[in-house]
C-alpha angles and dihedrals in degrees: 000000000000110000121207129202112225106234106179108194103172119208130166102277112109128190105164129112110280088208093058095040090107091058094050117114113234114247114244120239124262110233097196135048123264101248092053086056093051090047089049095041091049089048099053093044114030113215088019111161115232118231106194082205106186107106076224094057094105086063096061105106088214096055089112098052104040080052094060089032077060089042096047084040094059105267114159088198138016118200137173137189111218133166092241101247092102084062102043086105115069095230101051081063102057086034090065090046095055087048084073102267122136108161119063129178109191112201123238138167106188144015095248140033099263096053098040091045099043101051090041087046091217121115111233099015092120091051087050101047083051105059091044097068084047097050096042086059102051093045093049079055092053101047091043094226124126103242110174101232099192122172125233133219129194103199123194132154085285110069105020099109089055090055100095085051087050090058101048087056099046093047090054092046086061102244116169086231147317139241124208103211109195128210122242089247109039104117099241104199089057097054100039089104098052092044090045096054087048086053085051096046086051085058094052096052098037103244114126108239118204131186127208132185087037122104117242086233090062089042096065120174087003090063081121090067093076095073105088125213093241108038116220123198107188112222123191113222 
C-alpha cells in the first residue's frame, strides 16, 4: 500500500457545491510550514508519497518549490486536486508535471456546464476543469512521462442523480479513474441506487470507479467499490 501525507496548502480556487456550503466543516490551521510537514511525514514514513490536497493548491505561488522540496526529501509520488482553472492554459499544465506530479484529481460536479457551473456558482468552471483533463494529457504526451489524471466527484444530494452521467463523460474523456467523494450528509441509503449505477457505467467503460465517505455496509454488493484505484493512507504531519 502507497501512503500519502495530507499537505493542505489553500489557495483561492473553489469547486464545492455552493447549495451545501453552510453545511461545510471549517478546515483547521496549520501551525507549521509545508515544508516542515513533508520533512516529518517522510520521516516517519519513509517513500511516502505527498497530496497537496486544497482544491486551491494550484494557486499557491510556492507550489513549485514545496513539489521538488517532496521529490529531494524522498516522495515516491507527488499529487495534487485542483479545480481545473489553473490548468485552462496548456503550459501551466506541462509546467506542473515538470514540476514532478504526476498524479492529478480535477474536480467536477456534474457531467455538463450547467450543472457543473451552477452548483459551483462560477461561470466557465466546467469548461476549465475540462481542459484541464485535455491539456494534462497532451502534455504528459509531449513530455513522455506516465501522470494519473483521475477525475473527482463531490458528490452531495444535488447533483446525485447526474452522477452515472459524470462518469460517462469523464471515462470518455480518458481519465485513469474516478472517485465519488461524498459528502457527510448525503443520505446514503436514498442515493445507493444513483451511486451504484455510476459505479456500473464506470464497468462498462473500463474506468475503476471508487467511493469514499460511504460505509461499505450501504454500499452492498458495490462494497468493491471502496478500494480505490490509488490508495491513500492520510497521514497527519
Amino acid at each position: 500500500m502507497l501512503a500519502f501525507c495530507d499537505i493542505p496548502l489553500g489557495g483561492g480556487e473553489e469547486a464545492a457545491c455552493v447549495r451545501c456550503a453552510g453545511s461545510r466543516p471549517q478546515s483547521a490551521e496549520e501551525t507549521i510550514g509545508p515544508e516542515a510537514r513533508i520533512d516529518s511525514a517522510l520521516d516517519a514514513a519513509p517513500g511516502a508519497g505527498v497530496f497537496f490536497s486544497d482544491v486551491g493548491s494550484l494557486d499557491h505561488p510556492d507550489l513549485p518549490r514545496f513539489a521538488a522540496h517532496a521529490a529531494r526529501a524522498g516522495a515516491s509520488r507527488i499529487a495534487v486536486r485542483t479545480s481545473g482553472r489553473s490548468l485552462a492554459d496548456p503550459g501551466a499544465a506541462a509546467s506542473l508535471l515538470e514540476s514532478g506530479v504526476r498524479i492529478v484529481e480535477v474536480v467536477f460536479l456534474g457531467s455538463s456546464e450547467q450543472t457543473h457551473d451552477a452548483l459551483t456558482g462560477v461561470r466557465g468552471a466546467f469548461e476549465a476543469a475540462a481542459s484541464a483533463v485535455g491539456n494534462l494529457r497532451s502534455a504528459a504526451d509531449a513530455l513522455n512521462v506516465k501522470v494519473a489524471v483521475r477525475g473527482r466527484v463531490s458528490v452531495c444530494r444535488h447533483n446525485v442523480q447526474d452522477l452515472p452521467a459524470t462518469v460517462m463523460y469523464l471515462a470518455e474523456s480518458g481519465v485513469s479513474s474516478i472517485v465519488l467523494a461524498c459528502d457527510p450528509a448525503l443520505e446514503a441509503r436514498r442515493s445507493i441506487d444513483w451511486i451504484a449505477a455510476a459505479c456500473d457505467t464506470g464497468t462498462v467503460n473500463r474506468v475503476w470507479v471508487a467511493v469514499s465517505g460511504m460505509d461499505e455496509g450501504v454500499l452492498g454488493e458495490k462494497a468493491l467499490h471502496a478500494v480505490d484505484a490509488i490508495t491513500f493512507t492520510r497521514m497527519s504531519a
